[in-house]
Phi, psi and omega in degrees: 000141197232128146226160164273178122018312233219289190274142149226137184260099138264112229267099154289143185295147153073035128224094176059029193290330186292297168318314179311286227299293182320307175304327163282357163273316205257341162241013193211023179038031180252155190283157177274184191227105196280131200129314186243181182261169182297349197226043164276141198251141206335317232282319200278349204265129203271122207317319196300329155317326173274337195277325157232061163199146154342151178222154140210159213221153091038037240217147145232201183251156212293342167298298193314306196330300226283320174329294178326309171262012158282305182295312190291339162306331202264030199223125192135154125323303205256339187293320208282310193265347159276004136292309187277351168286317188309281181288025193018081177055021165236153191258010172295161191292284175349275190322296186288347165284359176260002198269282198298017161248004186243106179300341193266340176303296197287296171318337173259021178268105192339167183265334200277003213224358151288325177095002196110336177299143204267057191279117149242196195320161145293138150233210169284043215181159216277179169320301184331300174296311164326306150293318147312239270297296156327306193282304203265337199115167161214087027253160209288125205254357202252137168327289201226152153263135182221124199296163183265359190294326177228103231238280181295342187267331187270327182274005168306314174304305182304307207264320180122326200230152161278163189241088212270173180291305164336265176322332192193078151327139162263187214230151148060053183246181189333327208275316177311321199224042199316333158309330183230347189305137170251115160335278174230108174286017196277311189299325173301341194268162136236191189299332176296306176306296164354254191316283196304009164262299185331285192301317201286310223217013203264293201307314205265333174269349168279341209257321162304331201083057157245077217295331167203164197329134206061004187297188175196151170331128174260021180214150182319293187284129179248109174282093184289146173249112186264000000 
């Protein structure tokens, strides 16, 4: 976990989180916080820490998620043999989304065979949701949210200064990973993948504002009201 002055940054995976962290060491002096991991989620964060400064989080919406971390799977050591628990032994896009929206599935996936990823119990809902919930709360406990579509416009807002491209390039994109890189995660889908997200993960992305697939946020900032 990384704060400022000012700010705690909490990292859900697979959305820019990496990118967040760096624009906030170098332009807002902020430290890792000693004691926790980078994906400690609100519920874990230590109140007197919490009592003065903002806490915000990350978020996109759960089709792109799933791409994303579909696509960061396939790069790696440990990602190949967490596709095929995922995909009940096949690594195609179709298979392993049936994994991570199927709770008995993705929840009965060795702990040794995650790789480190910060899953918690199963209930009924895809990963996607699962993970909000663990990082942020149920109901959602973090000041803001910032779509990942708009990055630069929310930590400019959030920090005060702007946060130009020049200066902070963005990170871990297509161009990064050429081998594995998705085009259009749009392309991935049929009407079926559609639905097994809808269903799994439709609540917790309607409640963010995301009305429909791929979509993105109409304001940089999303203000949780607790």
């Amino acid at each position: 976990m990384l704060a400022t002055n000012d700010l705690i940054f909490i990292h859900m995976p697979k959305t820019g989180g990496l990118w967040v962290a760096d624009v906030l060491r170098k332009a807002a002096g902020g430290e890792n916080v000693p004691g926790t991991n980078r994906h400690i989620p609100i519920g874990e964060v230590p109140a007197d820490l919490v009592e003065s400064r903002k806490v915000f989080g990350t978020i996109r919406d759960p089709w792109s998620w799933y791409a994303s971390l579909w696509q960061h799977l396939r790069n790696g050591v440990d990602g190949p043999p967490l596709l095929r628990a995922l995909g009940c032994g096949s690594e195609d896009f179709p298979s392993v989304l049936r994994g991570l929206t199927d709770p008995s599935i993705w929840g009965s996936v060795p702990k040794e065979t995650r790789g480190g990823w910060p899953w918690p119990s199963p209930r009924n809902t895809g990963l996607y949701t699962a993970l909000v919930e663990w990082m942020y709360g149920c109901p959602i406990k973090v000041d803001v949210l910032i779509d990942t579509a708009y990055l630069y416009e929310g930590l400019s807002s959030l920090l005060g200064v702007p946060i130009s491209r020049d200066r902070f390039p963005p990170k871990n994109t297509n161009r990064d990973r050429p081998a594995t890189a998705v085009g259009r995660p749009e392309d991935l889908y049929g009407s079926g993948e559609h639905r097994w997200v809808e269903d799994a993960d439709g609540q917790a992305a309607w409640v963010m504002g995301y009305d429909e697939p791929f979509g993105i946020l109409l304001e940089p900032i999303l203000e949780i009201h607790v």
